[in-house]
MDAnalysis code that builds the backbone (N, CA, C; Angstrom):
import MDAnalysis as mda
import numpy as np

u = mda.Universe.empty(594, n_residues=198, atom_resindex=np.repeat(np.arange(198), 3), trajectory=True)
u.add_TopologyAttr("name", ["N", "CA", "C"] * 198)
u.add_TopologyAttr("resid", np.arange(1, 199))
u.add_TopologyAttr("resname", ["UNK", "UNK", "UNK", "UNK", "UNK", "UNK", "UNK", "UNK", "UNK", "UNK", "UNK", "UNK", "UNK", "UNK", "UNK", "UNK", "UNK", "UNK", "UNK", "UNK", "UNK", "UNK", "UNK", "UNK", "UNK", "UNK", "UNK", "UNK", "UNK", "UNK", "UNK", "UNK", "UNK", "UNK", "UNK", "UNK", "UNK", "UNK", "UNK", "UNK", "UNK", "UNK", "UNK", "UNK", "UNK", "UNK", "UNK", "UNK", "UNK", "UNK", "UNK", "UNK", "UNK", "UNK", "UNK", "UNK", "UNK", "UNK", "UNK", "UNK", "UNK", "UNK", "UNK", "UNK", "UNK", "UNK", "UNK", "UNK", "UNK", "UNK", "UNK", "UNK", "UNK", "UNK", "UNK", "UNK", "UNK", "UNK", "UNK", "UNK", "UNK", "UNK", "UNK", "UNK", "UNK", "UNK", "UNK", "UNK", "UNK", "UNK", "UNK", "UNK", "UNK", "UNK", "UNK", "UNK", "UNK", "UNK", "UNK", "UNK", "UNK", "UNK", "UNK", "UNK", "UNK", "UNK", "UNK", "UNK", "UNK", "UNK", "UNK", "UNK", "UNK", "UNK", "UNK", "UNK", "UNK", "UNK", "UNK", "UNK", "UNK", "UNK", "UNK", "UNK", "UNK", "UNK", "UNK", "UNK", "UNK", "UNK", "UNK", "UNK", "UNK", "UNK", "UNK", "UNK", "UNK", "UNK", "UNK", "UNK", "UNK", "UNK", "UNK", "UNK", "UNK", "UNK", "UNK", "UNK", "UNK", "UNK", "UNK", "UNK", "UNK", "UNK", "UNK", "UNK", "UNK", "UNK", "UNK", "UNK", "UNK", "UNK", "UNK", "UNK", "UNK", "UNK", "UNK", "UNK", "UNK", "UNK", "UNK", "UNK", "UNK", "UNK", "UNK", "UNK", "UNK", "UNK", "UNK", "UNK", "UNK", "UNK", "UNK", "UNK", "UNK", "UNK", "UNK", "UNK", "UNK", "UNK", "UNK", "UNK", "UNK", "UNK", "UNK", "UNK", "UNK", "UNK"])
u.atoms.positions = np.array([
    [77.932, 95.428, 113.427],
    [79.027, 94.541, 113.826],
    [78.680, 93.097, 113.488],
    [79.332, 92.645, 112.704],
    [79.026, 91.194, 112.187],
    [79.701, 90.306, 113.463],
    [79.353, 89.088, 113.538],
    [79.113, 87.520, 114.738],
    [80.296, 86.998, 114.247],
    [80.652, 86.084, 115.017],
    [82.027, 85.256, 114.642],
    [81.231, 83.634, 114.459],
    [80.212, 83.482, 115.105],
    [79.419, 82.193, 115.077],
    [77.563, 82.499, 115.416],
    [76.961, 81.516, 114.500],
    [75.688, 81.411, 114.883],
    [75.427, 80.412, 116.097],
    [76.423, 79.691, 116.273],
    [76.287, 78.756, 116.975],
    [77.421, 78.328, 117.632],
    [78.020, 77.797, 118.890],
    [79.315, 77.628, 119.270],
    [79.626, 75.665, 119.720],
    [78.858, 74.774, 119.365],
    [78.932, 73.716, 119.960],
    [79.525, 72.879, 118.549],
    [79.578, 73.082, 117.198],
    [79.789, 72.152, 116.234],
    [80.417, 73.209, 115.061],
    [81.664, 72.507, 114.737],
    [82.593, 73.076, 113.192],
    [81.369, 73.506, 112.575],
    [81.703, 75.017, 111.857],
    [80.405, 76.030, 111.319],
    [81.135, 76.668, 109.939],
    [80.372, 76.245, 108.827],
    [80.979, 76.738, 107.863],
    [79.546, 77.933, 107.386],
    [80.117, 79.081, 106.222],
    [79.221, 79.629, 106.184],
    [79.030, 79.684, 104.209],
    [77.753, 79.892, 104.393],
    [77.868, 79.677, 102.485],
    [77.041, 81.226, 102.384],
    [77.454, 81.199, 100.862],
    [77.280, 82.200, 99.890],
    [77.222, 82.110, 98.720],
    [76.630, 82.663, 97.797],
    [76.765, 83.047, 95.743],
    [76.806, 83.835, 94.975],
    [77.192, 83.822, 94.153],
    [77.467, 85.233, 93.291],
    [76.612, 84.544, 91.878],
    [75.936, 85.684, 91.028],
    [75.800, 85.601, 89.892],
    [74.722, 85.384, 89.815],
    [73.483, 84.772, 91.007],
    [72.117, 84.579, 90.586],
    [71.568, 85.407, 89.616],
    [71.419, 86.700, 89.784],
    [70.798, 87.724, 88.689],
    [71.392, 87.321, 87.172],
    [72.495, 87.299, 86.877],
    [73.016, 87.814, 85.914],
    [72.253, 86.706, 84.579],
    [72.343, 87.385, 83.442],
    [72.145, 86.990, 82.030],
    [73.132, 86.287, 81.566],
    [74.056, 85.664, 81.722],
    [75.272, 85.256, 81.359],
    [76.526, 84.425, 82.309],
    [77.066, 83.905, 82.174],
    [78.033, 82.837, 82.782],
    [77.535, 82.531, 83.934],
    [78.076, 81.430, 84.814],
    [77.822, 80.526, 85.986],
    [76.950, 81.102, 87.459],
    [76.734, 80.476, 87.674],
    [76.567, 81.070, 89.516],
    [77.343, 80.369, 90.130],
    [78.470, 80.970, 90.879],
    [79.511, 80.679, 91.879],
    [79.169, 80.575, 93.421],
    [79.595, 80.047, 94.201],
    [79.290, 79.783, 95.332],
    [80.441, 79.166, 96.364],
    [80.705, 79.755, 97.639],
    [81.590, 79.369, 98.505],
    [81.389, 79.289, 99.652],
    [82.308, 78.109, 100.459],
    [81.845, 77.603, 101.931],
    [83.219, 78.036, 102.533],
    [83.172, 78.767, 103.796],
    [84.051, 79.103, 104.753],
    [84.441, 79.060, 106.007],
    [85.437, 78.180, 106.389],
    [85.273, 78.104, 107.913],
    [86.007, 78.845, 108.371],
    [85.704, 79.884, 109.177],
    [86.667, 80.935, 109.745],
    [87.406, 80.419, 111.410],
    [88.178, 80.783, 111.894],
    [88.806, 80.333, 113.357],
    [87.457, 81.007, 114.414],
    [87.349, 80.032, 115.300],
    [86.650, 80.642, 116.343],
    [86.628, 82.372, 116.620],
    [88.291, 83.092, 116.664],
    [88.069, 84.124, 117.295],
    [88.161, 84.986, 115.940],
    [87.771, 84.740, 114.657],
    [88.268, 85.607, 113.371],
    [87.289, 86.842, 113.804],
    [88.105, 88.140, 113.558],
    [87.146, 89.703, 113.747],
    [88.251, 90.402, 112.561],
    [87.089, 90.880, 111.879],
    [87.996, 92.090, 110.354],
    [87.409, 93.243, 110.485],
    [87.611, 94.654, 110.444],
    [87.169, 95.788, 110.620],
    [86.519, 96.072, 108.983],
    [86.750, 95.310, 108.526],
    [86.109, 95.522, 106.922],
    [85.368, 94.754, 105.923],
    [85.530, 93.713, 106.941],
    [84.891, 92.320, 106.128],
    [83.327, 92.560, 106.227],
    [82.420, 92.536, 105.175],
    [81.002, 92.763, 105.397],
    [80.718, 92.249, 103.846],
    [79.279, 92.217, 103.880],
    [78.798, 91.906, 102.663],
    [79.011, 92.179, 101.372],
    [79.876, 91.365, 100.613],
    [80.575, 91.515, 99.170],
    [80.310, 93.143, 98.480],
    [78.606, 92.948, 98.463],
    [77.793, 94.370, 97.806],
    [78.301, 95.135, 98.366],
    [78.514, 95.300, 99.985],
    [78.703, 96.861, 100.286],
    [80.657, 97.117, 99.648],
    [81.262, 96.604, 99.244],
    [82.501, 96.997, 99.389],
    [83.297, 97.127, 97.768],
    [84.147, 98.138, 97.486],
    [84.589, 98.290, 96.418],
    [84.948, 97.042, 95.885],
    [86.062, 97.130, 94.401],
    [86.515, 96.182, 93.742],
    [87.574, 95.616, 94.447],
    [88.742, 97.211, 94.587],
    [89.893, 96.855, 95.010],
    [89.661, 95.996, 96.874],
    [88.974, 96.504, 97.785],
    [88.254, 96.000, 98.673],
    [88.195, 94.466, 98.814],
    [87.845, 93.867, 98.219],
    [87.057, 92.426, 97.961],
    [88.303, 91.629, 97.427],
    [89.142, 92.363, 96.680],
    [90.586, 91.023, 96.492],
    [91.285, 91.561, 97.697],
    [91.534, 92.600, 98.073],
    [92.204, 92.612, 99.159],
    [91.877, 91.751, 100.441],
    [90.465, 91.648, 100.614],
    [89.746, 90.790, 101.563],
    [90.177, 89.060, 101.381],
    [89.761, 88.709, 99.470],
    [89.820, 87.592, 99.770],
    [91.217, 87.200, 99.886],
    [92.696, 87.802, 99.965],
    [94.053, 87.262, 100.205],
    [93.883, 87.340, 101.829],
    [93.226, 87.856, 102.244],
    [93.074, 87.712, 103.691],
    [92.398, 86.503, 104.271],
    [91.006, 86.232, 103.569],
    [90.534, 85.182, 103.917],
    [91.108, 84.173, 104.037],
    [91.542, 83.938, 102.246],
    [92.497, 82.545, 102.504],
    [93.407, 82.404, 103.146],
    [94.177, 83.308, 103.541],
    [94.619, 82.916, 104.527],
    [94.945, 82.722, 106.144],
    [93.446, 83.230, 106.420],
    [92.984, 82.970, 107.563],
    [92.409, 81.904, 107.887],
    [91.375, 81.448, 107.023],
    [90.122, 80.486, 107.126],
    [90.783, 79.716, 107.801],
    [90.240, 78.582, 108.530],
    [90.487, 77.376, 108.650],
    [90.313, 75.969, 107.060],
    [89.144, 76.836, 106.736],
    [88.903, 75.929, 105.569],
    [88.092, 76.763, 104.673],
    [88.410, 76.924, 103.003],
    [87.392, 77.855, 102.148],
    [87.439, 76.642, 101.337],
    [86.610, 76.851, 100.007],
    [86.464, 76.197, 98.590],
    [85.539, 77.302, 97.777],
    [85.537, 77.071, 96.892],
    [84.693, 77.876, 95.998],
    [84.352, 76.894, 94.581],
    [82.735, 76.709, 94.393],
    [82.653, 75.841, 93.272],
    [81.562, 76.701, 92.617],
    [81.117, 76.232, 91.245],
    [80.095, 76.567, 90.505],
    [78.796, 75.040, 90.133],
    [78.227, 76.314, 89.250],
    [77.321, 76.029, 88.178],
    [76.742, 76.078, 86.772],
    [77.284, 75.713, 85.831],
    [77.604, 76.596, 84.241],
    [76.022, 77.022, 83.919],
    [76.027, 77.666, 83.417],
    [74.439, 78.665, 82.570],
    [73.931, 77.410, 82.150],
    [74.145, 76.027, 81.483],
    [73.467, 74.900, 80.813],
    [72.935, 73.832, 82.364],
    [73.471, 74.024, 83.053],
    [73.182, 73.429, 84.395],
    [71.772, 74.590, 84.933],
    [71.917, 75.953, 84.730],
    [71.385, 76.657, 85.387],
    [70.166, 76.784, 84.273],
    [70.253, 76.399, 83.390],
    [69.140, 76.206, 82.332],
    [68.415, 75.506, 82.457],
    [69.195, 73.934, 83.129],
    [68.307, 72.899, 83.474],
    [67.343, 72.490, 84.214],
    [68.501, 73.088, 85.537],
    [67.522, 72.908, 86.767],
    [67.273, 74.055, 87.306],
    [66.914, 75.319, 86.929],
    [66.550, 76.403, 87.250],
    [68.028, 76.957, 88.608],
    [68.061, 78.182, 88.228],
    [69.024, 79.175, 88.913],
    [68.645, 78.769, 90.065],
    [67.766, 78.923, 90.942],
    [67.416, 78.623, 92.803],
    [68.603, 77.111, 92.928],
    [67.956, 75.875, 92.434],
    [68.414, 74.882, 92.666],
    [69.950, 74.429, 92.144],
    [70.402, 75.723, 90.892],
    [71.975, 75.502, 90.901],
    [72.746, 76.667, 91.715],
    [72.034, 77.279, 92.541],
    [72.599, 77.776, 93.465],
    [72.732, 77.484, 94.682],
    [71.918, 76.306, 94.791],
    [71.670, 75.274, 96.294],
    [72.778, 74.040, 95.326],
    [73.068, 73.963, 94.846],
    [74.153, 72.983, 94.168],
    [75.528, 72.852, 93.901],
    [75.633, 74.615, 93.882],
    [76.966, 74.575, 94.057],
    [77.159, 75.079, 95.333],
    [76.396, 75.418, 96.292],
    [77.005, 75.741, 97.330],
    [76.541, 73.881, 98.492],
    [76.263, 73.067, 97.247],
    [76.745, 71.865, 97.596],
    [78.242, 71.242, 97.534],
    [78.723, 71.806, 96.012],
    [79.856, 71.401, 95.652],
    [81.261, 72.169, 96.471],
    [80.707, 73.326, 96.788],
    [81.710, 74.155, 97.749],
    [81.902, 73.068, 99.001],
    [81.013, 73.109, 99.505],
    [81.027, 72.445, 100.940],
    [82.072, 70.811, 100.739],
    [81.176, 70.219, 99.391],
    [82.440, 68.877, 99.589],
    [83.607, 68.876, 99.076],
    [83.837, 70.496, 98.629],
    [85.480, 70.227, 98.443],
    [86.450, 70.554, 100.008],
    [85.779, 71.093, 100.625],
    [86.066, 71.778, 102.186],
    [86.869, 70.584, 102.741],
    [87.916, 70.823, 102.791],
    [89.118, 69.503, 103.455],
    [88.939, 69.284, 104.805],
    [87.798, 70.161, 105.704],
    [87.385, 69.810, 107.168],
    [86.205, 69.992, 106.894],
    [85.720, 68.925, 107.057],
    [83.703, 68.617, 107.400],
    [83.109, 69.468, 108.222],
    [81.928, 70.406, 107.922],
    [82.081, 70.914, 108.602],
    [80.482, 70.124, 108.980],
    [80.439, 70.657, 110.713],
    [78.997, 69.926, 110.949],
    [77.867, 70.763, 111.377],
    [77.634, 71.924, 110.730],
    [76.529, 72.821, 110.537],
    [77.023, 73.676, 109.357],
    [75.676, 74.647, 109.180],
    [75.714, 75.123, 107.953],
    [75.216, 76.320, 108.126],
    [75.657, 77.956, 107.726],
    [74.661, 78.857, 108.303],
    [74.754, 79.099, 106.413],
    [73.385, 79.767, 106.083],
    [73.521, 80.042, 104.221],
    [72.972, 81.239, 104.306],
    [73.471, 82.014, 103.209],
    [72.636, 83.075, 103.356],
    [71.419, 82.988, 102.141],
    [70.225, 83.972, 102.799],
    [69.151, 83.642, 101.904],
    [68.298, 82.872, 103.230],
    [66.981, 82.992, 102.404],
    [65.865, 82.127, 103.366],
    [65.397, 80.656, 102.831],
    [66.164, 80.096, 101.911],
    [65.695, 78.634, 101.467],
    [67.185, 78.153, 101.301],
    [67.195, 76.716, 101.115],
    [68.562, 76.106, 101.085],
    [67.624, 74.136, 100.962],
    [68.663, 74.032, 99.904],
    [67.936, 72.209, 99.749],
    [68.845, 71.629, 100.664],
    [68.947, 71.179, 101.797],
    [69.244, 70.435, 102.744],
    [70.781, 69.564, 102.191],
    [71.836, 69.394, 102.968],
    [73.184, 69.066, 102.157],
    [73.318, 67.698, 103.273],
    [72.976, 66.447, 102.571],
    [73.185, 65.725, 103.403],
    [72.046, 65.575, 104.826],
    [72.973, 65.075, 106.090],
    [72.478, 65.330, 107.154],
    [73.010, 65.968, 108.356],
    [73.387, 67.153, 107.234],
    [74.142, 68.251, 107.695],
    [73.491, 69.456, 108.382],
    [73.300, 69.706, 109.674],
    [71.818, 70.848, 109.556],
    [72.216, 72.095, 109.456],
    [71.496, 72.966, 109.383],
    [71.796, 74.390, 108.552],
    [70.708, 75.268, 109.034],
    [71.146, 76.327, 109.196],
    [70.321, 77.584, 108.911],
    [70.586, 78.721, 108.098],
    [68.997, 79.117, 108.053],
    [68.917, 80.213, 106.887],
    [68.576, 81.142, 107.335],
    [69.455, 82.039, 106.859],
    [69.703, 83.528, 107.601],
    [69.393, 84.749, 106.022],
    [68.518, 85.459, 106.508],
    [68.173, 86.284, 105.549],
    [69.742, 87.200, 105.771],
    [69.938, 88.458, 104.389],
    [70.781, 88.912, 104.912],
    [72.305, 88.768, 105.539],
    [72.110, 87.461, 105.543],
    [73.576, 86.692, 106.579],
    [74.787, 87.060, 106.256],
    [75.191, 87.417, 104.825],
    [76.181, 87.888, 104.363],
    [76.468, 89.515, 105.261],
    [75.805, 90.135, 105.645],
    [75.825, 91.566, 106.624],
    [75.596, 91.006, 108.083],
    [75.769, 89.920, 108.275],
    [75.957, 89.232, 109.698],
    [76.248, 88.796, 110.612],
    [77.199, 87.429, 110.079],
    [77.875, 86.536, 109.876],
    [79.511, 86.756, 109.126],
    [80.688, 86.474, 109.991],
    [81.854, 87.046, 108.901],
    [81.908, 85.708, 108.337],
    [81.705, 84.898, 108.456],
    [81.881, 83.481, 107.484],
    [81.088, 83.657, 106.319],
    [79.900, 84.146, 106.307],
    [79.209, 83.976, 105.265],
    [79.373, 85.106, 104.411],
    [79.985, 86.831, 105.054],
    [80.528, 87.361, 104.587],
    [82.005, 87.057, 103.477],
    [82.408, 86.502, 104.706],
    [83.692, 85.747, 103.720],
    [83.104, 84.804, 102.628],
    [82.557, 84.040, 102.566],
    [81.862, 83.395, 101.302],
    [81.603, 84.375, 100.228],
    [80.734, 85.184, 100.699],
    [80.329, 86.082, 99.733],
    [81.805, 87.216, 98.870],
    [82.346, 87.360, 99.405],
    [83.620, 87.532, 99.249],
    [84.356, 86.729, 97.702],
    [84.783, 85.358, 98.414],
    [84.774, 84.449, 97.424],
    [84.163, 84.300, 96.195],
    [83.041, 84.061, 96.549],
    [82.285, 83.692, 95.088],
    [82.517, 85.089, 94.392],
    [82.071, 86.158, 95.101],
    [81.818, 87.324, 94.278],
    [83.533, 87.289, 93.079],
    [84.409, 87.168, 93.906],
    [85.815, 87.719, 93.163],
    [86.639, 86.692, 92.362],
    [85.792, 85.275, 92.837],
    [86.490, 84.315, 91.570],
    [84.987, 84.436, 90.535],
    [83.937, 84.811, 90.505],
    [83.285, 84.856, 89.279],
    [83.471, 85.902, 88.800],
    [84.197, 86.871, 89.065],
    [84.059, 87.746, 88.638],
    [85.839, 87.876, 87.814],
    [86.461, 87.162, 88.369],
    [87.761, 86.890, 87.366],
    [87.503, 86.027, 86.394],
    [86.642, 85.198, 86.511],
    [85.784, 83.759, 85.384],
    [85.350, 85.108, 84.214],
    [84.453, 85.914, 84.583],
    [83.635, 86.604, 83.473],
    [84.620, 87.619, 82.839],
    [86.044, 88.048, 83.428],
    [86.814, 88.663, 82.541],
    [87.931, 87.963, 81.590],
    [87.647, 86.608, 82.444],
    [88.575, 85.639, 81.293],
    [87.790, 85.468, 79.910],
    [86.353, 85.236, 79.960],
    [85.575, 85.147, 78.845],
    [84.769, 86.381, 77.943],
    [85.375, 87.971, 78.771],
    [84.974, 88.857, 78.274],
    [85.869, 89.140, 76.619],
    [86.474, 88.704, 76.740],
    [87.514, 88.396, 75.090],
    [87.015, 87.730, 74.263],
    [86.359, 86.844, 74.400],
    [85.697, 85.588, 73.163],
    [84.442, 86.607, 72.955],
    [83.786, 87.383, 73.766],
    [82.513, 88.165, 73.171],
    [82.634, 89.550, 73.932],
    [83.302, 90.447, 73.291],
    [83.901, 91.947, 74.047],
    [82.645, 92.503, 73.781],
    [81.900, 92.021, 72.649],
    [80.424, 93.307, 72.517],
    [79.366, 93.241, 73.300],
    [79.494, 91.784, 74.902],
    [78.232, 92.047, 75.687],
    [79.107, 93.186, 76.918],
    [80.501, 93.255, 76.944],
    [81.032, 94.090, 77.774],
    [81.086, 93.627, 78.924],
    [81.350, 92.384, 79.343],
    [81.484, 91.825, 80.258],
    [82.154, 91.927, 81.374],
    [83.662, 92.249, 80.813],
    [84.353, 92.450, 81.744],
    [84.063, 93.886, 82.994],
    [83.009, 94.556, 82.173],
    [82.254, 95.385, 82.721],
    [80.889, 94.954, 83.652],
    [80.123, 94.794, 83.030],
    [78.960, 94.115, 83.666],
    [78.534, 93.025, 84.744],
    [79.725, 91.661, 84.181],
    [79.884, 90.856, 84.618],
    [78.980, 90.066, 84.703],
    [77.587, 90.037, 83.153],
    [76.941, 89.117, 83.060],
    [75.704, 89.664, 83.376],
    [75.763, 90.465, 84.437],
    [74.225, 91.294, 84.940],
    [73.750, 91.811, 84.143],
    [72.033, 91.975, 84.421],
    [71.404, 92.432, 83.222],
    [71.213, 94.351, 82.998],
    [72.641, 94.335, 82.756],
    [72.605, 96.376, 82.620],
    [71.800, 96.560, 81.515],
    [70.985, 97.641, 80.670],
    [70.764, 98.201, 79.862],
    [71.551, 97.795, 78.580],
    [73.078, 98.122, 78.570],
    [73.802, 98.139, 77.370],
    [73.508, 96.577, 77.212],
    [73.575, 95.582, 78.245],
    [73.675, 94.459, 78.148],
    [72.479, 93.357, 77.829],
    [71.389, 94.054, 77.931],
    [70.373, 93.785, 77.653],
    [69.993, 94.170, 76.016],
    [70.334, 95.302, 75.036],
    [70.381, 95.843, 74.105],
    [71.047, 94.599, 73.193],
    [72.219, 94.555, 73.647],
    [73.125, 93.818, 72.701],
    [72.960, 92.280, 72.646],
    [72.092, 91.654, 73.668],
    [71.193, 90.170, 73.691],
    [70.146, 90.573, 72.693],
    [69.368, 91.448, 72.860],
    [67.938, 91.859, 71.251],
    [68.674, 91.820, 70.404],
    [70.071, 92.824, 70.101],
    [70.375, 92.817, 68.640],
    [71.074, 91.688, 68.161],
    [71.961, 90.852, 68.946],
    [72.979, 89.957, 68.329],
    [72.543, 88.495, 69.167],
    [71.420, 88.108, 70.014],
    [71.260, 87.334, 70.650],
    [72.684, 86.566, 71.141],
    [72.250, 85.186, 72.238],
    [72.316, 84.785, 72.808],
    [74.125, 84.083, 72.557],
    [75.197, 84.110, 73.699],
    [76.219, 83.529, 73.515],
    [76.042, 81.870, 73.700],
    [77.175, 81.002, 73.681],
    [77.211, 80.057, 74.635],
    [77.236, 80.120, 76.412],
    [77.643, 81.222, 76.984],
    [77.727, 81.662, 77.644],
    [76.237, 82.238, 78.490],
    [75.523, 82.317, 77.635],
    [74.076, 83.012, 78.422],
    [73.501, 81.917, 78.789],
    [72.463, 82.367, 79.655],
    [71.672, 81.479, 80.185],
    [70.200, 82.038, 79.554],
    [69.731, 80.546, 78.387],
    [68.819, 80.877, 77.718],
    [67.595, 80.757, 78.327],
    [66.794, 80.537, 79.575],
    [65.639, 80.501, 79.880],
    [65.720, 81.658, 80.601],
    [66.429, 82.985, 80.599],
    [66.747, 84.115, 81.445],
    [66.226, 85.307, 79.995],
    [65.065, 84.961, 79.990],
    [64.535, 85.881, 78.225],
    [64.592, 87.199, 79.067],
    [64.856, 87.822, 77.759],
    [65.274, 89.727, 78.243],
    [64.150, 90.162, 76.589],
    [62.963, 90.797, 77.389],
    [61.879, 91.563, 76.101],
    [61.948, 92.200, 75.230],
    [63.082, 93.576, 76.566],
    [62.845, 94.849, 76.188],
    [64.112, 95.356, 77.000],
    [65.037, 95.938, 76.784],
    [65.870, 97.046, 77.478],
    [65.733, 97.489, 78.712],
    [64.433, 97.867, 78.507],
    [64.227, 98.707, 80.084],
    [63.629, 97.856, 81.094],
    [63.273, 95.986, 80.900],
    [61.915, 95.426, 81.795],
    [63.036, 94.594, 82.341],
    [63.285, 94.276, 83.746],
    [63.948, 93.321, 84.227],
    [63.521, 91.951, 83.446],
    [64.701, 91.066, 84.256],
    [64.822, 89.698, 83.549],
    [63.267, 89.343, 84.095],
    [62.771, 88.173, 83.863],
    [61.824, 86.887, 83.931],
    [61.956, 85.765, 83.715],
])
């Protein structure tokens, strides 16, 4: 049974990201403020729940939240300053598009670069916890994942609209034979087929 709040004394938004793993396009990230009494019989961590699941969720969210946003990080950003820190970046940029301030922070994950002097906690797991941060996870997961089928057309042979950038087998094959898009993230080297990223 996921919490409605980590905390009940200060506006609580909850963050989340999609795309850290993947070989290819952005890492997405979203901040959510849900109503004090929000309870969903289905809302849980992005991973556990189908496709159709997760848009059905997020027309719910939005229009429940009190306050959502959803921002990124392009693969040349995530090249720069390494994936960890453009994933603590855009779930910077989520938070300041949020049209109500919020004045805590629960994130999921166990590190987070501090947003301001905003305080926060880090909740391992939080996305299976927390329905705010569930709902985040939500978000990011289903607008990056409409981002990677808009751009699965300009390069249909990494199969994107399938994969969605993650490093599958087929998708790993077709980076050895035809290398790297604009779209990939080039310090994310792939060896061999069968060896996870490094």
């Amino acid at each position: 049974m996921l919490l409605a709040r980590y905390q009940h004394e200060f506006i609580e938004a909850g963050c989340d990201e999609a795309g850290r793993g993947c070989l290819a396009g952005p890492v997405f990230a979203a901040a959510v403020i849900l109503p004090d009494d929000f309870d969903h019989h289905l809302l849980n961590d992005s991973k556990q729940l189908n496709e159709e699941v997760r848009y059905q969720l997020r027309i719910e969210i939005e229009q429940n939240a009190v306050a959502h946003a959803v921002a990124w990080c392009d693969n040349e950003e995530i090249d720069r300053i390494n994936i960890l820190n453009a994933s603590f970046l855009a779930m910077h940029r989520a938070i300041e598009k949020l049209h109500l301030t919020p004045q805590f922070l629960i994130i999921d994950g166990n590190r987070f670069n501090k947003y301001g002097t905003t305080p926060h906690a880090c909740i391992v797991e939080g996305d299976g916890k927390y329905f705010s941060i569930a709902a985040a996870s939500i978000l990011a997961k289903t607008y990056r994942d409409d981002y990677m089928k808009q751009i699965a057309a300009e390069h249909p042979e990494y199969n994107w609209h399938s994969n969605k950038g993650y490093p599958t087998i087929d998708h790993r094959k077709t980076v050895m034979a035809k290398g790297h898009t604009p779209y990939h993230r080039k310090t994310f080297r792939v060896t061999d087929p069968q060896l996870t990223i490094f």
